[in-house]
DOTIDREN-79465 format. One record per residue (C-alpha): residue number from 1; x, y, z. Coordinates in nm, 2 decimals. Each point is the difference from the previous one (the first is absolute). Example, Ala and Ser with C-alpha at 12.3 -4.5 7.8 and 13.67 -1.06 7.14 Angstrom:
NODE  num    east   north      up
NODE    1    1.23   -0.45    0.78
NODE    2    0.14    0.34   -0.07
# end
This chain:
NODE  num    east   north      up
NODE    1   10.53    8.68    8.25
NODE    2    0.00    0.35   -0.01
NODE    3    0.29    0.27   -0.01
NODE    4    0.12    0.26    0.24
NODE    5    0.23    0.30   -0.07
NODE    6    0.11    0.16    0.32
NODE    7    0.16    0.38   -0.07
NODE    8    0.13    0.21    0.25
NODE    9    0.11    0.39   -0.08
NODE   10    0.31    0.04   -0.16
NODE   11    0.21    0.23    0.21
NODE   12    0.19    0.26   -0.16
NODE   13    0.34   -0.07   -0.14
NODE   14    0.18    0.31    0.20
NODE   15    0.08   -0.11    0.35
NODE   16   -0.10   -0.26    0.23
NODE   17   -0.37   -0.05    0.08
NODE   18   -0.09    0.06    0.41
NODE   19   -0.13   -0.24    0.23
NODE   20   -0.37    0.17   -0.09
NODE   21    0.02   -0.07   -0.39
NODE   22    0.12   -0.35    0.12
NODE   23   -0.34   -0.06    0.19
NODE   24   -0.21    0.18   -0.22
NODE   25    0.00   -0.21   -0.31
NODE   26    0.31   -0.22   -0.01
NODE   27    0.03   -0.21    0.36
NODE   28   -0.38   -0.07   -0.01
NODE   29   -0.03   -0.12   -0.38
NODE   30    0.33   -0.25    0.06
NODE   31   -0.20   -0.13    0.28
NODE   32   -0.32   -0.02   -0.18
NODE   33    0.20   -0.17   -0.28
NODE   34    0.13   -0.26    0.24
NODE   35   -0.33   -0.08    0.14
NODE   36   -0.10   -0.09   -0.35
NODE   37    0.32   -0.17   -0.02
NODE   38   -0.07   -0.23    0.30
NODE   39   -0.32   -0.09   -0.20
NODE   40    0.15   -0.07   -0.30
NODE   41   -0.21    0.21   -0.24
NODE   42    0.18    0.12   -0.33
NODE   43    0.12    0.33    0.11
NODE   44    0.27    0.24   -0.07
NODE   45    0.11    0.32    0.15
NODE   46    0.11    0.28   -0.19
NODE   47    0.18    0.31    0.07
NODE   48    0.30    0.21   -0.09
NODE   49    0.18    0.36   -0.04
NODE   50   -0.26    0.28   -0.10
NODE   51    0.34    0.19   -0.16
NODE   52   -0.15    0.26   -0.20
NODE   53   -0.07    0.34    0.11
NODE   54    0.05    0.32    0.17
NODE   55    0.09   -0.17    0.35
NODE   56    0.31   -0.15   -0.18
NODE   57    0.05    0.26   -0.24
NODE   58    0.05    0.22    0.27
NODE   59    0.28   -0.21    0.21
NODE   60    0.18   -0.06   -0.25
NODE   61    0.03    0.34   -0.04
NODE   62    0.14    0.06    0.32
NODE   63    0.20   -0.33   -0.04
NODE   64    0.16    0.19   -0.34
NODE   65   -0.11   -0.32   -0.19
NODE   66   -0.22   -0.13   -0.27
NODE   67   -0.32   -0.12    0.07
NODE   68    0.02   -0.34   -0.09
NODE   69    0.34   -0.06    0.21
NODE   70   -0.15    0.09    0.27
NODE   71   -0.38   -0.19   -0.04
NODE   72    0.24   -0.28   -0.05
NODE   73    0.22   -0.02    0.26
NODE   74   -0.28    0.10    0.23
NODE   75   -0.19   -0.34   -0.14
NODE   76    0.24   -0.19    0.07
NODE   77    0.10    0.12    0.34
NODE   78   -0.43    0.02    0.07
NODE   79   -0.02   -0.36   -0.11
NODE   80    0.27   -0.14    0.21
NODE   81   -0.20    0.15    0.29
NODE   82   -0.28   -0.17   -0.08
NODE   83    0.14   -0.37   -0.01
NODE   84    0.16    0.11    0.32
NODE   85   -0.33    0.08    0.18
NODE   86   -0.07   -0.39   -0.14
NODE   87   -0.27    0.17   -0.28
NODE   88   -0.12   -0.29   -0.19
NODE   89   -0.03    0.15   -0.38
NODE   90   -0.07   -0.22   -0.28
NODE   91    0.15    0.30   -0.15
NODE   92    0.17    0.32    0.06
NODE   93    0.06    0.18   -0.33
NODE   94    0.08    0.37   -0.06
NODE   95   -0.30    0.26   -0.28
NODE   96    0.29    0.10   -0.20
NODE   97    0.04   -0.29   -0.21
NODE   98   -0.11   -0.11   -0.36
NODE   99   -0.27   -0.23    0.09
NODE  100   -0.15    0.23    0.19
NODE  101    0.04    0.29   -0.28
NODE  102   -0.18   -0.26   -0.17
NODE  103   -0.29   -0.06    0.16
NODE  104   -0.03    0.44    0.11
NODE  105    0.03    0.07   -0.42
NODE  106   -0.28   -0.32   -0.07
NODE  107   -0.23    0.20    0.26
NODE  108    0.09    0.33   -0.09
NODE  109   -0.04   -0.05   -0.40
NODE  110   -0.38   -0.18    0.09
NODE  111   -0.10    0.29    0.26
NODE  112    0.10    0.26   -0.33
NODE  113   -0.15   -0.22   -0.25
NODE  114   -0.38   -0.07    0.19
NODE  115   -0.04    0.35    0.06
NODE  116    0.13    0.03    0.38
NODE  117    0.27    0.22   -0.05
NODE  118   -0.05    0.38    0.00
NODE  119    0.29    0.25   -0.17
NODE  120   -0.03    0.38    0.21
NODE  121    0.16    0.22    0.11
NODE  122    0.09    0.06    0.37
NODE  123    0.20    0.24    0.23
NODE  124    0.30   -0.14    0.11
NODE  125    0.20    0.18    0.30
NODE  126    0.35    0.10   -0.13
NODE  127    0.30    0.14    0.27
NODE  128    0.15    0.30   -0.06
NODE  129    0.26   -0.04    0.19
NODE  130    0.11   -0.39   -0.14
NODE  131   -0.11    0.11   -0.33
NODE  132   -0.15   -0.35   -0.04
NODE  133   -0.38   -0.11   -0.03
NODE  134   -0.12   -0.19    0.30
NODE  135   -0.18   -0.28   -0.02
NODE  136   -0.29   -0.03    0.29
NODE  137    0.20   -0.17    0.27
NODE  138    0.23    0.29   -0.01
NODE  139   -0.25    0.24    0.06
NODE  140   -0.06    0.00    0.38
NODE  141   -0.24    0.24    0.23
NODE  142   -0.32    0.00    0.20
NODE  143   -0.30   -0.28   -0.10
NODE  144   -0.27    0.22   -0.10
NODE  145   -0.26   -0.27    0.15
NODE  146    0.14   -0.12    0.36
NODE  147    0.27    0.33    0.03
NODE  148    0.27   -0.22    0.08
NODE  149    0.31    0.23   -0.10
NODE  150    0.20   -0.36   -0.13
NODE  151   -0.24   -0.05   -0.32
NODE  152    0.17   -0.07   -0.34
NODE  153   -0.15    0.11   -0.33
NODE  154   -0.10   -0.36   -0.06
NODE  155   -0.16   -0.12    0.31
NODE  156   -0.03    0.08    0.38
NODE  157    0.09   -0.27    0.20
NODE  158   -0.17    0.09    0.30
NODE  159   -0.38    0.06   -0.13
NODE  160    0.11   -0.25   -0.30
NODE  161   -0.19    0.27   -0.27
NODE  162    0.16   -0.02   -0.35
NODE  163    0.13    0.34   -0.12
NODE  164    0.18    0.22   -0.28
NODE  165    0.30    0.24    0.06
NODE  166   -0.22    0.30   -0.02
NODE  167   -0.26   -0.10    0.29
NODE  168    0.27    0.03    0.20
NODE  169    0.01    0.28    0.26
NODE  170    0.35    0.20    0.04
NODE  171    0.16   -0.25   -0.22
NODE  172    0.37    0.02    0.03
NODE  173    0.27   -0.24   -0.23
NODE  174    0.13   -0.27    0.16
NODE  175    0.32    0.00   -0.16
NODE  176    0.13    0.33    0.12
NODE  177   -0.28    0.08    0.27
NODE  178   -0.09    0.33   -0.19
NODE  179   -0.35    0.16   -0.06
NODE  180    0.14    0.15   -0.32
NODE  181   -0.29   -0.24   -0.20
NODE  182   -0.19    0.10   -0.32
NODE  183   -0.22   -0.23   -0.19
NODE  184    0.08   -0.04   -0.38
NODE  185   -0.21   -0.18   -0.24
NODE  186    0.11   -0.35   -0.14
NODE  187   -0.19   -0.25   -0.21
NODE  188   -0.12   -0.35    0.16
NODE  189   -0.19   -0.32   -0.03
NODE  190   -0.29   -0.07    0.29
NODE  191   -0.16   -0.31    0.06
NODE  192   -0.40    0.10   -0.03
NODE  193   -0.13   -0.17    0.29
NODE  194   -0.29    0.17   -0.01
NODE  195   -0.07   -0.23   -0.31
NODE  196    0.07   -0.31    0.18
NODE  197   -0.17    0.14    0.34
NODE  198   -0.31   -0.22   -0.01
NODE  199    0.17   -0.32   -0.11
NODE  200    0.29    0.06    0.29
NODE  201   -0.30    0.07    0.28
NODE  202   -0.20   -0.35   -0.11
NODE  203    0.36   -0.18    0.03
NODE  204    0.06    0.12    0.40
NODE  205   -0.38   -0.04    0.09
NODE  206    0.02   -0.36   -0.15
NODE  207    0.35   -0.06    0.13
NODE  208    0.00    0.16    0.32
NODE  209   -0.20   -0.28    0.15
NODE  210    0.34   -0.18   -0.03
NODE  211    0.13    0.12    0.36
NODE  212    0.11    0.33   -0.12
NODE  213    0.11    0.27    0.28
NODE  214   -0.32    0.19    0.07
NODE  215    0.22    0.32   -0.04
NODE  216    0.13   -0.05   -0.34
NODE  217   -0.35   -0.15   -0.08
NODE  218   -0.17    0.37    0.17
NODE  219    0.31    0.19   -0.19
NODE  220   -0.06   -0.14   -0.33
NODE  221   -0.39    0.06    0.04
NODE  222    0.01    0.31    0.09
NODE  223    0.27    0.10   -0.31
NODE  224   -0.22   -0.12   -0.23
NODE  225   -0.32    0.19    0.17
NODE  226    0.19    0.32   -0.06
NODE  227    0.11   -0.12   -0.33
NODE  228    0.28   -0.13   -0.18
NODE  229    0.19    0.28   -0.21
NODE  230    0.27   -0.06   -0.23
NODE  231    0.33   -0.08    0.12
NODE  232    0.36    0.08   -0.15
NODE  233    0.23   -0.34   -0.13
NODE  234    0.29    0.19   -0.14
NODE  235    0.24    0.29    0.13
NODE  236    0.26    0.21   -0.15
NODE  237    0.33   -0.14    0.14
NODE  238    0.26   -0.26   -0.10
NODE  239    0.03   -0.28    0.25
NODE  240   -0.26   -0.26   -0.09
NODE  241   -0.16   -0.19   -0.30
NODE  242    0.01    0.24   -0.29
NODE  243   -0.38    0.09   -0.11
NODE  244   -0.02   -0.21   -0.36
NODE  245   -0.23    0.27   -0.17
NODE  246    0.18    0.27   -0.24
NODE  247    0.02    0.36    0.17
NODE  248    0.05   -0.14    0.34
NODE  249    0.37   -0.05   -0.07
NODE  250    0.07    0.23    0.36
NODE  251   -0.26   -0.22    0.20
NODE  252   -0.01   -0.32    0.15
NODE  253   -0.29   -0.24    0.15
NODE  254   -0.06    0.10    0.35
NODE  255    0.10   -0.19    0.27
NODE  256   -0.27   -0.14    0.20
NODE  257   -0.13   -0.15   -0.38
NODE  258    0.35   -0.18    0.00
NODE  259   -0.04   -0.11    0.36
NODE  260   -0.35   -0.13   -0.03
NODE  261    0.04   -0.21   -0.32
NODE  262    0.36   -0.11    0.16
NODE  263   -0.15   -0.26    0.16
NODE  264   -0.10   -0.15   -0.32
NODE  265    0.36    0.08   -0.15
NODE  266    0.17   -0.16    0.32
NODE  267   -0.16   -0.31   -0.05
NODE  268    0.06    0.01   -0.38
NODE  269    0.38    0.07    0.10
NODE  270   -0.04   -0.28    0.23
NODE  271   -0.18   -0.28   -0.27
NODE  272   -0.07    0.07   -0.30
NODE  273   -0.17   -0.28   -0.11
NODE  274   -0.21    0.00    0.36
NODE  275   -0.08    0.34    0.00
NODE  276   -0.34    0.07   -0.17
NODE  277   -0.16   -0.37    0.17
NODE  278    0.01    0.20    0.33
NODE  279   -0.10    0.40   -0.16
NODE  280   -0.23   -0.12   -0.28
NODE  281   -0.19   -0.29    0.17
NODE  282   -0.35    0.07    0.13
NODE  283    0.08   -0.25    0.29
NODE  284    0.25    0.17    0.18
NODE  285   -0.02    0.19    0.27
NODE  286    0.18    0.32    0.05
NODE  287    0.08    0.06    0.35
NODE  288    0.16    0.42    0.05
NODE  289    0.15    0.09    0.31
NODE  290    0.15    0.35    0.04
NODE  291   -0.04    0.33    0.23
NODE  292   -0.33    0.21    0.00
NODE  293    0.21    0.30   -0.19
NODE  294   -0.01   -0.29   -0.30
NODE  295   -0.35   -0.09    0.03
NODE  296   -0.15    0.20   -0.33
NODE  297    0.28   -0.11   -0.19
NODE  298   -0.12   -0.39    0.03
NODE  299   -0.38    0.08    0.05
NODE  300   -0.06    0.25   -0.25
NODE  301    0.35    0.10   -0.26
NODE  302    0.10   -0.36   -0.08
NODE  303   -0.39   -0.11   -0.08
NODE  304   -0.04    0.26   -0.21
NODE  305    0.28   -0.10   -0.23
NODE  306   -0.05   -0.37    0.07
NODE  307   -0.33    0.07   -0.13
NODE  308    0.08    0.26   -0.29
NODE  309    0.25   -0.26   -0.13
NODE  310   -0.26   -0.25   -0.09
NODE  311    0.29   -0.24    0.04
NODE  312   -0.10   -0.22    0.26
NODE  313    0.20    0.06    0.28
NODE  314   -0.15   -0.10    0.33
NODE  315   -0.15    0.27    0.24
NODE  316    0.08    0.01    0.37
NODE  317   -0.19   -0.29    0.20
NODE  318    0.08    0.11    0.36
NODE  319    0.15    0.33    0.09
NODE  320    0.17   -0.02    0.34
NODE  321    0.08    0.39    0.12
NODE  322    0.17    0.07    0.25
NODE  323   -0.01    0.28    0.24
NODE  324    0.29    0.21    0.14
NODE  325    0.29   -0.12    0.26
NODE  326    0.08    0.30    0.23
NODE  327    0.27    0.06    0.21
NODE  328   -0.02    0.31    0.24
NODE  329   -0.32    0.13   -0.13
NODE  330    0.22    0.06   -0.33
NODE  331   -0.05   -0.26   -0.32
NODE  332    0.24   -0.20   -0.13
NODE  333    0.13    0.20   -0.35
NODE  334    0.28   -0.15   -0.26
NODE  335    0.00    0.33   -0.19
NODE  336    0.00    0.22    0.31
NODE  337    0.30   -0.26    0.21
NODE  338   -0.24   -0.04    0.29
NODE  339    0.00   -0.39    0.14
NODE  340    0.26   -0.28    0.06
NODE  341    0.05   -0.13   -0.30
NODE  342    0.06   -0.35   -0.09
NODE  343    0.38   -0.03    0.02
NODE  344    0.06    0.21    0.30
NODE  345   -0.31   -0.26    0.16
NODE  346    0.22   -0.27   -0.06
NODE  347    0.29    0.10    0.22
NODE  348   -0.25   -0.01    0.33
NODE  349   -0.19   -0.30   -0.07
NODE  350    0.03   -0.27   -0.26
NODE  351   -0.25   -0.03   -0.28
NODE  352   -0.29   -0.28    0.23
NODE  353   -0.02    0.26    0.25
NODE  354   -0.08    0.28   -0.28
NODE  355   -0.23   -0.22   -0.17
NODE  356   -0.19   -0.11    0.39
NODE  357    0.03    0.39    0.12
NODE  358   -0.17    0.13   -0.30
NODE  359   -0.25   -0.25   -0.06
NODE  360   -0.14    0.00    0.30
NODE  361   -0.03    0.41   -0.03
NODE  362   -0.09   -0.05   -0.38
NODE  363   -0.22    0.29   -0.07
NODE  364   -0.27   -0.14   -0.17
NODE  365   -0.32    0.23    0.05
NODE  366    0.16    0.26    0.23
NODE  367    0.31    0.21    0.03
NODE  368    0.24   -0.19    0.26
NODE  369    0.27    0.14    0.27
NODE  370    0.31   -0.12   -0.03
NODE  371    0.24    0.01    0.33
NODE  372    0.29   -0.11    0.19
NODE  373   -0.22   -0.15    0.29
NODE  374   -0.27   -0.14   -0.29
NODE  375    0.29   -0.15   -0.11
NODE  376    0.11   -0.16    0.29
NODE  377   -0.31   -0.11    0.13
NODE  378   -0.05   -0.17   -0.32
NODE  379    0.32   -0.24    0.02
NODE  380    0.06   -0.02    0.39
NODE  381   -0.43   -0.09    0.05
NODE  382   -0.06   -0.14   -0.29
NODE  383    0.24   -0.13   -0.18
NODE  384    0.20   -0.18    0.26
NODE  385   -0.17   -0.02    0.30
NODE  386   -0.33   -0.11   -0.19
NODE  387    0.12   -0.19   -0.27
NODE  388    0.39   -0.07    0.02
NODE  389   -0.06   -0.10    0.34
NODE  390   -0.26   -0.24   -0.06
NODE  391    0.19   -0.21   -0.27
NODE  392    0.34    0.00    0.17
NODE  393   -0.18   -0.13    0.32
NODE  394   -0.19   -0.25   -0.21
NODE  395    0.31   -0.13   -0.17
NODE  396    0.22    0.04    0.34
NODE  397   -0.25   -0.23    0.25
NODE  398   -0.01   -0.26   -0.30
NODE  399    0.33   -0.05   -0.02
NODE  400    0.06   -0.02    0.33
NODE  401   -0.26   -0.27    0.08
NODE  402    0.03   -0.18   -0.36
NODE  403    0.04   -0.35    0.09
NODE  404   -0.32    0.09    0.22
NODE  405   -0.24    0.10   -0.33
NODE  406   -0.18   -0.22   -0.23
NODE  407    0.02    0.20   -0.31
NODE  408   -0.28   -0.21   -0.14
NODE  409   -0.23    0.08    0.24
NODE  410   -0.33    0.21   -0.07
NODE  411   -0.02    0.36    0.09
NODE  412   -0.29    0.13    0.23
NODE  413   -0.29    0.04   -0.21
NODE  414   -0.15    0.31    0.16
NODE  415    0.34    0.18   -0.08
NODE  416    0.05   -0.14   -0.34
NODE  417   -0.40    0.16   -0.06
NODE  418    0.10    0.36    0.18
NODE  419    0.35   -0.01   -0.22
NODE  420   -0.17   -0.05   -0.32
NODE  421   -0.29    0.28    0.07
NODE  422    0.28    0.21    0.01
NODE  423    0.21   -0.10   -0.28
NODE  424   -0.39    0.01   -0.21
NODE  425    0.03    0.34    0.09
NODE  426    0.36    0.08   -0.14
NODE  427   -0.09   -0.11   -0.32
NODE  428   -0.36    0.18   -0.02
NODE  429    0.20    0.33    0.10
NODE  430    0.22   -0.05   -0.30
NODE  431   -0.28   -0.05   -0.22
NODE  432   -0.19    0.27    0.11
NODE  433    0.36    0.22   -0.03
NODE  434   -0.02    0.06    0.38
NODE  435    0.37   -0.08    0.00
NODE  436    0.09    0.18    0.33
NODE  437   -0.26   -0.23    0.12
NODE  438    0.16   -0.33   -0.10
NODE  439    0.29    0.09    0.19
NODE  440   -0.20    0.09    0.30
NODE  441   -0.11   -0.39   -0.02
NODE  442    0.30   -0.12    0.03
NODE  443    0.07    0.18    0.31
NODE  444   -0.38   -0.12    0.13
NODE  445    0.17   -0.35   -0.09
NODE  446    0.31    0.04    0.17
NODE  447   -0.19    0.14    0.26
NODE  448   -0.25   -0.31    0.03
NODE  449    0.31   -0.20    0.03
NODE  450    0.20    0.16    0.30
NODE  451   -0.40   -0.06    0.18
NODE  452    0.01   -0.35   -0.07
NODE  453    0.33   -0.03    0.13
NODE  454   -0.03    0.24    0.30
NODE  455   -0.34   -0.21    0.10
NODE  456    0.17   -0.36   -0.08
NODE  457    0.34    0.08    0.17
NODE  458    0.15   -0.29   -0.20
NODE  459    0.34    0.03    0.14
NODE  460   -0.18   -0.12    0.34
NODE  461   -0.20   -0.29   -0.19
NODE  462    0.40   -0.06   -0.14
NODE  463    0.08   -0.07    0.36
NODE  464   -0.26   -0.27    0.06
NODE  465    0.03   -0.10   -0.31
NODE  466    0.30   -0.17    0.10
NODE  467   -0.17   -0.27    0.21
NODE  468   -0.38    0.06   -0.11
NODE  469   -0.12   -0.22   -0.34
NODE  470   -0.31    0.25    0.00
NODE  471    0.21    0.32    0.08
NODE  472    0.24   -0.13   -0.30
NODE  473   -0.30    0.01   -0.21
NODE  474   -0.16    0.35    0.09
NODE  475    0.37    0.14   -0.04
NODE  476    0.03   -0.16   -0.37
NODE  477   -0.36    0.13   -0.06
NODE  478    0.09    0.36    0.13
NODE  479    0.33    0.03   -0.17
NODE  480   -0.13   -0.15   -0.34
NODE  481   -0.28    0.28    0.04
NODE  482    0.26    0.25    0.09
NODE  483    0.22   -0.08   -0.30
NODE  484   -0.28   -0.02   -0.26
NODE  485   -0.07    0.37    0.12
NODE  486    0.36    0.10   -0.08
NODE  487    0.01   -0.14   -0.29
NODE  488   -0.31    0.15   -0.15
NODE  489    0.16    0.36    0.16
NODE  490    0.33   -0.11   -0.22
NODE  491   -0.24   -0.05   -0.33
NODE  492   -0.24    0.30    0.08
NODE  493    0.29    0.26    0.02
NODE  494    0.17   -0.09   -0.29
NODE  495   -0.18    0.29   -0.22
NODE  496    0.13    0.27    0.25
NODE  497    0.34   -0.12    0.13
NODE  498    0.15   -0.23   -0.21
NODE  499    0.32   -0.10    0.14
NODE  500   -0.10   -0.03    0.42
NODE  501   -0.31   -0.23   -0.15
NODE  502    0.26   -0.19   -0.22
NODE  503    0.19   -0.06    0.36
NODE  504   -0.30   -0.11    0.18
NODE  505   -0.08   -0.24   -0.28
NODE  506    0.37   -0.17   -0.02
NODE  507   -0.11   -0.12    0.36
NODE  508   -0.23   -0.18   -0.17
NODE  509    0.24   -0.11   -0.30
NODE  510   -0.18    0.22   -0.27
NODE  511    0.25    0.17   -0.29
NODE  512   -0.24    0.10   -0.23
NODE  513   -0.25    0.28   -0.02
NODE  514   -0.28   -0.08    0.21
NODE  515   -0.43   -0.07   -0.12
NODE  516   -0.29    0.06    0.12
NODE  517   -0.09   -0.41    0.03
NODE  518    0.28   -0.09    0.15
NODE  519   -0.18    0.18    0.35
NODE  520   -0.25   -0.36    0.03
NODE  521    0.31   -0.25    0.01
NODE  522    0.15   -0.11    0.28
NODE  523    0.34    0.22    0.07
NODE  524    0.31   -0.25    0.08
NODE  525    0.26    0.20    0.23
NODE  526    0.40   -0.01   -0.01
NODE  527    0.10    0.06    0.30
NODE  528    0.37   -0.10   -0.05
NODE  529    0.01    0.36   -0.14
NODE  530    0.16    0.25    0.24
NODE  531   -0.30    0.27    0.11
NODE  532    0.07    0.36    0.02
NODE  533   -0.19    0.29   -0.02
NODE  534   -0.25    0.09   -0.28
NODE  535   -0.01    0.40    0.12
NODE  536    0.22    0.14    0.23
NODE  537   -0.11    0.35    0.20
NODE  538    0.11    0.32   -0.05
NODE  539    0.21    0.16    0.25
NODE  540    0.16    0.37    0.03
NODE  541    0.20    0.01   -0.29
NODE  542   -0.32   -0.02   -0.22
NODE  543   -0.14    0.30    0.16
NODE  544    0.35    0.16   -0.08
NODE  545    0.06   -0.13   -0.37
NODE  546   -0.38    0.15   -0.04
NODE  547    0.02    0.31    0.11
NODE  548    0.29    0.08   -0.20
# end
């Protein structure tokens, strides 16, 4: 049996991720992970607290602390989040640890040694005012490419286009907000990726038939059409992994270098003595999921020193991009405080909701709206008049008329056949990483069974049921038909909302984590258990709580 690693992008160690960071790499990979889960494959999920660079340099400037205090506290105040939002990590670790200083210096010393690694000199912006150099992220203006006036010297989130500090148009420090900029010249190390170029473009035309997003597949082809150039691995500041090479006692290894290979060092921190089966074993399957601002980081940066390493690690299998969630025709931005973030979230709706809400709006191929009436469409329609409905009337008419059912008896055939097309189709969705899709079958399932019931009326069969041998017997059939439905609809919903399909399956006396095969056997229902609710609606005070 093969292997799966399932990453998700580590958010920043500075402040709390938003709801759009939490759907764009980190909601759909737990759910992915616990599809795989309910099949039982070897699989673990790794992620953690990217602490390094500017981002956190910066707020702890503001915060009048060190660097590490803060990345700290932040990780452990992020993580907490996460288990509260029911995020099923094998393992959440944090970059600035030993192990993974290990693994970044094992890397780094193989990239310098075969050649990959080129010493030059660059222009580096320097404030005038702060009297400090700045590395890229601090160096803010207009995106030469797309014009968007809120590009960084690193990258441009909005057209996605990698960048350097002096492509940028107007640029202005982010620190004190000042134009007062000149560019000074500094010694650094750049990964040649125009060495490794053809080797990285065989690896995503080979691996791209592996249910890659067609953008980050179109992205990455199109990068390597213009050409790779080399790209800069260390800058001149203090907070990070110091660079191990004499006369770069002022620099350290640049941040997204440390975030990449953190996935490695996470699950080093995690086992080391499980660590290099999973990154250094040609049958495992390394699963990425992450927002389309990261895509050239996985498709085309990591590769390249995957590859340049000659150490064996493992190369992305499937990349799962997503696209952007927007809310009011504006985007959802950490470093820019625009979006409900994941704490605030928490005090309108508990964590099933969040995980329903944004999975069914999961941006997969195309920028989604996000809104208050979205919102409450989503769990007043869907979630409990569709699906919480269904069960709790299931449940409700079969206590009621208990003594009436013959739990034994077998379900109608032409239902059981319509039930399983669909649940076929849940599990193909999956596989083919249509995920928003999978969900959508369980709410063609629920659907199918408030049809059955609206067309069988088995609360009026219950009435002749009473007196009737042959009634008693279609209402067992219909109710044993009904329940089997609910039960698959407990199972199925398990990857996405964890606790409410946890509820629906203690109706059927089930503690542990659900599986796949346990959808063909025969459900037995408790129905001493009191029923309430699996969803409730939202009512004014939602609207309220949102708004403000």
């Amino acid at each position: 049996m093969g292997k799966y690693i399932i990453t998700a992008a580590l958010p920043y160690a500075y402040s709390v991720p938003h709801l759009g960071n939490f759907v764009g790499s980190i909601l759909p990979a737990d759910v992915y992970h616990r599809y795989l889960k309910m099949k039982e494959e070897d699989v673990i999920f790794i992620c953690g607290s990217d602490q390094h660079g500017t981002p956190t340099e910066l707020a702890a400037i503001k915060a009048g602390v060190e660097p590490e205090v803060l990345a700290n506290l932040m990780h452990e105040k992020i993580k907490k989040l996460f288990m509260e939002y029911e995020c099923s990590f094998t393992y959440y670790g944090k970059t600035h640890t030993h192990e993974n200083k290990e693994v970044v210096y094992d890397i780094f010393k193989e990239l310098y040694k075969n050649g990959y690694l080129l010493e030059r000199d660059d222009l580096q912006a320097y404030c005038n005012v702060d009297k400090r150099v700045l590395t890229d992220r601090l160096v803010q203006g207009t995106c030469p490419y797309c014009g968007k006036k809120s590009a960084r010297g690193d990258q441009c989130d909005n057209c996605g286009k990698l960048l350097e500090p002096k492509q940028i148009i107007g640029p202005f420090c982010a620190i004190c907000g000042k134009s007062e900029i000149t560019f000074v010249k500094t010694k650094n190390l750049a990964l040649e990726l125009n060495k490794l170029q053809d080797n990285i473009g065989k690896f995503i035309k080979k691996n791209s038939k592996n249910n890659w997003s067609k953008d980050a597949v179109n992205k990455s082809l199109s990068m390597i059409k213009e050409g790779l150039k080399p790209r800069d691995i260390t800058r001149s500041m203090k907070w990070g992994f110091p660079v191990p090479l004499a006369g770069y006692e002022n620099s350290v290894i640049y941040v997204w270098v440390t975030g990449l290979i953190g996935y490695i060092g996470i699950t080093k921190e995690w086992n080391s003595n499980k660590w290099q089966g999973y990154w250094q074993n040609e049958h495992t399957k390394l699963i990425q999921f992450f927002g389309k601002d990261n895509t050239i980081f996985h498709t085309i940066i990591w590769p390249g020193m995957a590859i340049g390493s000659k150490l064996g690690f493992i190369l992305p299998y499937t990349i799962k991009e997503s696209q952007f969630l927007n809310s009011k025709t504006f985007k959802f931005s950490k470093s820019q405080g625009v979006g409900l973030n994941m704490e605030t979230a928490l005090e309108i709706l508990e964590p099933d909701y969040w995980r329903f809400i944004l999975m069914y709006l999961y941006p997969e191929t195309a920028d989604t709206e996000f809104s208050e009436d979205l919102i409450t469409q989503i769990v007043n329609g869907v979630m409990n008049d569709n699906i919480g409905n269904f069960i709790n009337r299931v449940l409700k008419l079969s206590k009621e008329n208990e003594p009436l059912i013959d739990m034994g008896a077998d379900p109608i055939e032409e239902h059981v056949e319509r039930a399983e097309k669909i649940v076929e189709k849940y599990k193909s969705s999956f596989d083919n990483f249509s995920i928003r899709e999978a969900l959508q079958a369980i709410v063609e399932l629920s659907a199918l069974g408030n049809a059955i019931m609206g067309n069988s009326k088995p609360w009026a069969t219950a009435k002749l049921a009473k007196t009737d041998k042959n009634a008693k017997k279609e209402l067992s059939e219909q109710m044993v038909t009904l329940l089997g439905i609910a039960h698959h609809i407990g199972i199925l919903m398990w990857p996405f909302t964890p606790s409410s399909s946890m509820k629906i399956l203690s109706y059927f006396d089930v503690e542990k984590e659900p599986t796949l095969d346990t959808i063909g056997k025969k459900p037995k229902a408790n129905l001493s258990k009191e029923i309430t609710p699996i969803f409730k609606k939202l009512d004014d005070s939602f609207a309220k709580n949102f708004q403000k």
